[in-house]
N, C-alpha and C positions, 0 to 999 in steps of 0.2 A: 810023047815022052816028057817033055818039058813042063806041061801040064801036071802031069802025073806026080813028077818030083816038086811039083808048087804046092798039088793038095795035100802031100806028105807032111811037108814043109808046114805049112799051116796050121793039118791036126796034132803036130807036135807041139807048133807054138801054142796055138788054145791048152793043151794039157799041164804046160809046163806051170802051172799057178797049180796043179791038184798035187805036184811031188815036190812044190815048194816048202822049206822047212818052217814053222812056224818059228817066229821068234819068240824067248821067252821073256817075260817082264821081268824087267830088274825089281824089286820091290824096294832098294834103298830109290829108286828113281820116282818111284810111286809115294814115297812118302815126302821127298825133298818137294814133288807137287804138291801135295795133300799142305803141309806147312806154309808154302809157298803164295799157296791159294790166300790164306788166312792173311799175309803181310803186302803191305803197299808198298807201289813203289815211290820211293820220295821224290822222286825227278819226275814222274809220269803226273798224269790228272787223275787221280783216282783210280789206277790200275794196280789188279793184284801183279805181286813178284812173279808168278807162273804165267802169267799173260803176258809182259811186259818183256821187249826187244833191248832195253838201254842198256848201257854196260853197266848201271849200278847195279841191274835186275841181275842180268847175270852172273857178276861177282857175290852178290846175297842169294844166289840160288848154289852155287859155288862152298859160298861158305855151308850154306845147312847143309847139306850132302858132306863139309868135311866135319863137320860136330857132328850130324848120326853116324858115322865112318867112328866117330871117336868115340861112342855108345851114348852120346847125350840123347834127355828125352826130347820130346817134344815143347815142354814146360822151357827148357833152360835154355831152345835155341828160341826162344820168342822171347824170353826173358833177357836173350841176348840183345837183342831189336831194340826190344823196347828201350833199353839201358843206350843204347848209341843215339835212337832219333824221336824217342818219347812214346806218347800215345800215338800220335798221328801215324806211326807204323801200322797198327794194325789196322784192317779192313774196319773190326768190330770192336771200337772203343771200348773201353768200362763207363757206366755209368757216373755223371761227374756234376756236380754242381753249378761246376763254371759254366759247362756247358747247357746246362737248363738255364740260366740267367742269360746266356747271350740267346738266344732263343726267344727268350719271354721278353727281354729289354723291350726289342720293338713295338711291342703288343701292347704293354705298361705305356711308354713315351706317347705311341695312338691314343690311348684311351685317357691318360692323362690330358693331352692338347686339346682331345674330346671336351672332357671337363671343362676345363680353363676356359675354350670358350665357350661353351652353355653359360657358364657363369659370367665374363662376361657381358656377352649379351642380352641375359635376366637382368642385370642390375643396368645396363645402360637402357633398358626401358624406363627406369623410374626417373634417370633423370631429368630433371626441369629445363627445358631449354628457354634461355630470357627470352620477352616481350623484345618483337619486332618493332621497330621506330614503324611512327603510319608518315606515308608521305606526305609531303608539303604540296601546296598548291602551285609551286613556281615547278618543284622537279614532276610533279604532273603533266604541266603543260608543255614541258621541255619531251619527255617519253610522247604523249600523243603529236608533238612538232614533226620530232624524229620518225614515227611510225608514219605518218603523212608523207614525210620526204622519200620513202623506202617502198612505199606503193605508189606515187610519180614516178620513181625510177623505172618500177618493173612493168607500168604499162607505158611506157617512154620506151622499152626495149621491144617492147610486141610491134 
């Protein structure tokens, strides 16, 4: 009997997901994501507002939900963003000038340094290095003295 009332028990719980109501999508929620996607978060490392847990993510997920609440488009709650925390809000810049120059800086200063020394060292070829004094007879015999005393030593040590 107890068996009986467990398999019941069971094939009820398995069915109860087939007369579960489906939920419906809100579609202002689907769009405050769809936005959301597009804007960073400025506290996070490069995470979109819809990805991101911090409380600034959620108050600017907050907000665009209350401008499209309040018929704004899409245009003027990004236009809102941008106007509070700049370009760096959005995911996908505008193309920008400053930012190709910082980009190229590095490239230009390399290949510059490049230059500067090929050149350089082209030209410190040409130059003339003066005539070496020739030794004297006395600091001659003073080096083969010295080398003489320095091979005594080391078979002095063997």
């Amino acid at each position: 009997m107890l068996a009986k009332r467990f398999l019941i028990l069971l094939c009820l719980m398995l069915m109860a997901p087939v007369f579960a109501a489906e939920v419906a999508e809100d579609p202002l929620e689907r769009q405050t994501l769809a936005i959301a996607k597009d804007l960073r978060c400025a506290v996070c490392q490069s995470q979109p507002v819809s990805e991101s847990n911090s409380d600034l993510a959620r108050d600017m997920r907050a907000i665009i939900r209350e401008q499209l609440e309040a018929g704004k488009s899409r245009e003027e709650i990004v236009e809102y963003f941008v106007s509070r925390y700049g370009n760096y809000v959005l995911m996908k810049p505008p193309y920008d000038e400053t930012g190709t120059l910082l980009w190229l800086a590095p490239v230009l200063l390399l290949a510059a340094m490049a230059i500067g020394g090929w050149l350089f060292l082209r030209n410190r070829k040409n130059v003339e290095l003066p005539p070496v004094a020739a030794l004297s007879e006395e600091d001659r015999a003073r080096i083969k003295s010295a080398e003489q005393a320095a091979r005594n030593e080391d078979e002095a040590e063997k």
